[in-house]
N, C-alpha and C positions, 0 to 999 in steps of 0.2 A: 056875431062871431067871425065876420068875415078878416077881420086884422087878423087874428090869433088863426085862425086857416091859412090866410097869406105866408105868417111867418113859419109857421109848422112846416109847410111844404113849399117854402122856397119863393111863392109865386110871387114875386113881385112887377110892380109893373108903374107907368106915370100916374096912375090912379091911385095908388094905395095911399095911404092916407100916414098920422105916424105911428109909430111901434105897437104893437097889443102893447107890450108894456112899458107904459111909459115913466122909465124913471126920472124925468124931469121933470115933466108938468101935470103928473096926475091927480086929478082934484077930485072929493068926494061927491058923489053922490048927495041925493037926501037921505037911503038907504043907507045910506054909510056914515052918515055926516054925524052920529054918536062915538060909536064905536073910533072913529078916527080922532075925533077933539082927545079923548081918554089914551090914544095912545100918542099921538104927538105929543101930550105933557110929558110924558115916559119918553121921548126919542130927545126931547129937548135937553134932559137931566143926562142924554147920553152923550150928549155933545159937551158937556161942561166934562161929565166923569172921562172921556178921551183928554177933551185938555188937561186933566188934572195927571192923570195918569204919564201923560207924553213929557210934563214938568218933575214929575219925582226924582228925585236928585239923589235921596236914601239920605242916613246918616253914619255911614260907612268910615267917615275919617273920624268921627265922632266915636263909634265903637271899637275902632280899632286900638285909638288912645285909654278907652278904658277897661279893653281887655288887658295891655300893657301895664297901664298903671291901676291894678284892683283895687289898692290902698291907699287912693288916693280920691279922696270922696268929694272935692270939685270936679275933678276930672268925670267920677262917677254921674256927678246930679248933670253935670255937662249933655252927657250921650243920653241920659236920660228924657230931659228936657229936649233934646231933639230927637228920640223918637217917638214919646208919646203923640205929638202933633199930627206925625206920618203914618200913626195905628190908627189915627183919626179916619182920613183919607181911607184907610185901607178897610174899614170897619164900612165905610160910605160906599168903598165899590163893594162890598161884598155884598152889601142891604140891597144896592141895585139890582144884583142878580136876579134875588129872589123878588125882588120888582118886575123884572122882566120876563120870571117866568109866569106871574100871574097874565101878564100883557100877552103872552104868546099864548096861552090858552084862549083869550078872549077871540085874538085875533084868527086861530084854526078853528074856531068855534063857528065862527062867520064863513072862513073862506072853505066850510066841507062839509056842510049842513046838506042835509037831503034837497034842498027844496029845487038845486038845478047842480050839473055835472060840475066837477073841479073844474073844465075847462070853460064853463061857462061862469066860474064864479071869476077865474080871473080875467077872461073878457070884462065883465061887466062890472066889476068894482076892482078896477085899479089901484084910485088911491090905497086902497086896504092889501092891494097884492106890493103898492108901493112900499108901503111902511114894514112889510112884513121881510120886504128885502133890504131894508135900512136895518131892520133889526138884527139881520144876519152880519150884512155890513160891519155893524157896529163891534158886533161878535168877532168874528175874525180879527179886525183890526187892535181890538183890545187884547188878542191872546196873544198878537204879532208884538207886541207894545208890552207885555208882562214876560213873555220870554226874551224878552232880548236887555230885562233889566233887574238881574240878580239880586238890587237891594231891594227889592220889597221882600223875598223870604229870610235875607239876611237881616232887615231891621224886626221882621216880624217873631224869628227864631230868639233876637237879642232881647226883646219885648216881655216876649215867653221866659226867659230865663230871668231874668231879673226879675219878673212879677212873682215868681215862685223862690226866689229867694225872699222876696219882702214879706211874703207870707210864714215862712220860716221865721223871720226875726221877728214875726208878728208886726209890720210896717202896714199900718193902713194906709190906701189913697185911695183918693178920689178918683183919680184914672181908672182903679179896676172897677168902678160903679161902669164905668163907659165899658170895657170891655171885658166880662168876667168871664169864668174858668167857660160856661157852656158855650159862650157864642164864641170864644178865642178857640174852642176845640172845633166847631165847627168853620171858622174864619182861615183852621192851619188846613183842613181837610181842603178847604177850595184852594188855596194857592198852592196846595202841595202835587195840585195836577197842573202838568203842561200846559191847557188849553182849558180854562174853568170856565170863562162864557159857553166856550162850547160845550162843554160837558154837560153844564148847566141847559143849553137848549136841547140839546140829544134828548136827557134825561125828564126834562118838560114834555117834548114830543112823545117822546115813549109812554109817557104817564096820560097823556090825555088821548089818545089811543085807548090805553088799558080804563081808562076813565069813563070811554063815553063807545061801552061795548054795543051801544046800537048801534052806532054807526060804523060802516062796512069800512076797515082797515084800508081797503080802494078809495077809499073819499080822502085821506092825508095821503096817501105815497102817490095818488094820481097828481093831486098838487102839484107835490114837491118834484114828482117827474117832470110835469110839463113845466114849470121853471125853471129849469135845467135845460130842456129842452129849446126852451125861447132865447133864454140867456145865449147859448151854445151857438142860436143859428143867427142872433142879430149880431154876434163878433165875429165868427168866420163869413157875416158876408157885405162887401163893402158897400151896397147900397142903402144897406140899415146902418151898418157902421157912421158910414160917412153923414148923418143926420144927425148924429151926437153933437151937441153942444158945448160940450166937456169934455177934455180930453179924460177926466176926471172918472167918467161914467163909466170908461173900459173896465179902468181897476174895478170900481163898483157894481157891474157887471161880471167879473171873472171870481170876486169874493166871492157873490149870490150864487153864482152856479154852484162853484165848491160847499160854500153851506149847505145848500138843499140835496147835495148830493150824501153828504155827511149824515144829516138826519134821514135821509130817503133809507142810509145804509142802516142806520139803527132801528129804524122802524119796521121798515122791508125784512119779513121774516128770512128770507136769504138772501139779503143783503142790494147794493148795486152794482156789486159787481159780476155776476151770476150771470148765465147767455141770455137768460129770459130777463132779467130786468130792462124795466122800462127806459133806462136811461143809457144814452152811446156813451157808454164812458170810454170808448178808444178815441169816438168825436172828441169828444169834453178835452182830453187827455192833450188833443192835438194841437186844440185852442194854445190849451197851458203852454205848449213847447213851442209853439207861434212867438208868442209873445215874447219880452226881452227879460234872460233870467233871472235878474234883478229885481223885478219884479212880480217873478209869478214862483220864486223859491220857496216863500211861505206859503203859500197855497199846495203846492206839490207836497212841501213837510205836511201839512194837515191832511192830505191824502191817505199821502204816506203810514202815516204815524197816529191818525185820532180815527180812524175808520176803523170799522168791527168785524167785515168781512174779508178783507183785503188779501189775508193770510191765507185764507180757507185752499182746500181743492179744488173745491168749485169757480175760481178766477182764474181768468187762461193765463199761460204763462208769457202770452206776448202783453197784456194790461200790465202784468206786470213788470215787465221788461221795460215798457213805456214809462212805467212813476220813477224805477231808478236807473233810470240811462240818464 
């Protein structure tokens, strides 16, 4: 436990060795070495669904001509043929979700088990507190990437409306085998919130908590504190900083904090931002405003905006003053 001591409390020195955690090179265990192959196939399929998602283009000029021209049934089968392809995609990130939340139970399964402290679990298996902050990563990055690109509800609303008209004129397809009335109702409920990764992990976390009532609510928000915690002090301080291989790792680094802080608040019966939570969120807070706004704007919104306690009484009003200054 001595890294993860080092970094808690600042102590750094010529001896220390690299980060508790390390997001670069942390490599499994044999203790881990299942549990991790099962979810790297899931991080992999995360890296494709980010590219695919970063490429959607929508089919917005496409609909637009055949909102214009209703009676004109080239122009119809036109928008048609170019959105079914893109409810494809979209039906594929939704299924990830719910992939992902199986992968995240696995994963708090392992990192909050009785058998040694949260902070000894992420001492001691890395790789698995690695993946566990790729998966946040990933999260963030895809809600940053779905809000900032209108056609996917605009093709999916257009989708919805024309399939219910073909149901009307009694128009069978084969498209609605692919997406029918139950999974399109559930498909509208996830893109119809701002930030559905995340919601989707909040509401995972919450669930396996309420799931697995032996084990003491301290064993997930202790986690999720102390990564927050580690994240927080290896970016305000620049001897850990400056060991980064990647300039890369900051961003990825300032995601994880905010994720865990997210879930920490959903989980945490009052919340993170309360005097007694575990987490400096005026520290955390500070990181944010460190950095170049450009880049830590999304992160602040998802503070802001997807957190459950934020509102409350119980948040001073200088925390708050900090997320909208």
């Amino acid at each position: 436990m001595g890294n993860l001591i080092k970094v808690l409390t600042r102590d750094i020195d010529n001896n220390a060795g690299n980060f508790f955690l390390d997001f670069e090179n942390a490599q499994p265990t044999e203790a881990e070495r299942q549990q991790w192959e099962q979810v790297s196939e899931v991080l992999k399929e995360a890296q494709s669904i980010l590219q695919d998602l970063q490429s959607y283009s929508g089919a917005g000029e496409a609909i637009r001509q055949a909102i214009q021209q209703p009676n004109d049934e080239r122009v119809q089968e036109k928008a048609w043929t170019s959105v079914v392809p893109l409810v494809g995609k979209l039906k594929k990130f939704y299924e990830f979700s719910v992939k992902l939340e199986g992968t995240l139970h696995g994963l708090l399964g392992f990192l909050t088990s009785g058998r040694c402290s949260p902070t000894q679990h992420l001492e001691q298996e890395q790789a698995l507190a690695r993946q566990f902050a790729e998966i946040l990563h990933f999260t963030l990055r895809f809600d940053e990437l779905k809000m900032t690109n209108p056609a996917i509800q605009n093709d999916f609303s257009y989708y919805r409306r024309t399939l219910s008209r073909m149901r009307i004129n009694n128009m069978v397809t084969e498209e609605e085998n692919e997406v029918n009335n139950e999974l399109a109702n559930r498909m509208s409920l996830f893109y119809a919130n701002a930030t559905p990764m995340l919601k989707t992990l909040s509401d995972a976390t919450t669930k396996f908590v309420s799931e697995n009532s032996d084990l003491p609510i301290e064993n997930t928000t202790d986690c999720l504190s102390t990564m927050a915690s580690v994240c927080k002090v290896m970016l305000e301080t620049p001897e850990y900083r400056s060991r980064f291989a990647s300039d890369d790792t900051v961003l990825f680094c300032l995601r994880v904090m905010v994720g865990v802080i997210i879930l920490y608040d959903y989980v945490h019966p009052a919340g993170a931002f309360v005097k007694s939570s575990k987490i400096d969120m005026k520290g955390c807070i500070k990181v944010l405003r460190e950095q170049p706004a450009n880049r830590v704007e999304g992160l602040i919104n998802a503070l802001r905006y997807t957190t459950k306690h934020l509102n409350d009484e119980t948040t001073s009003k200088q925390i708050k003053n900090m997320l909208q200054a």
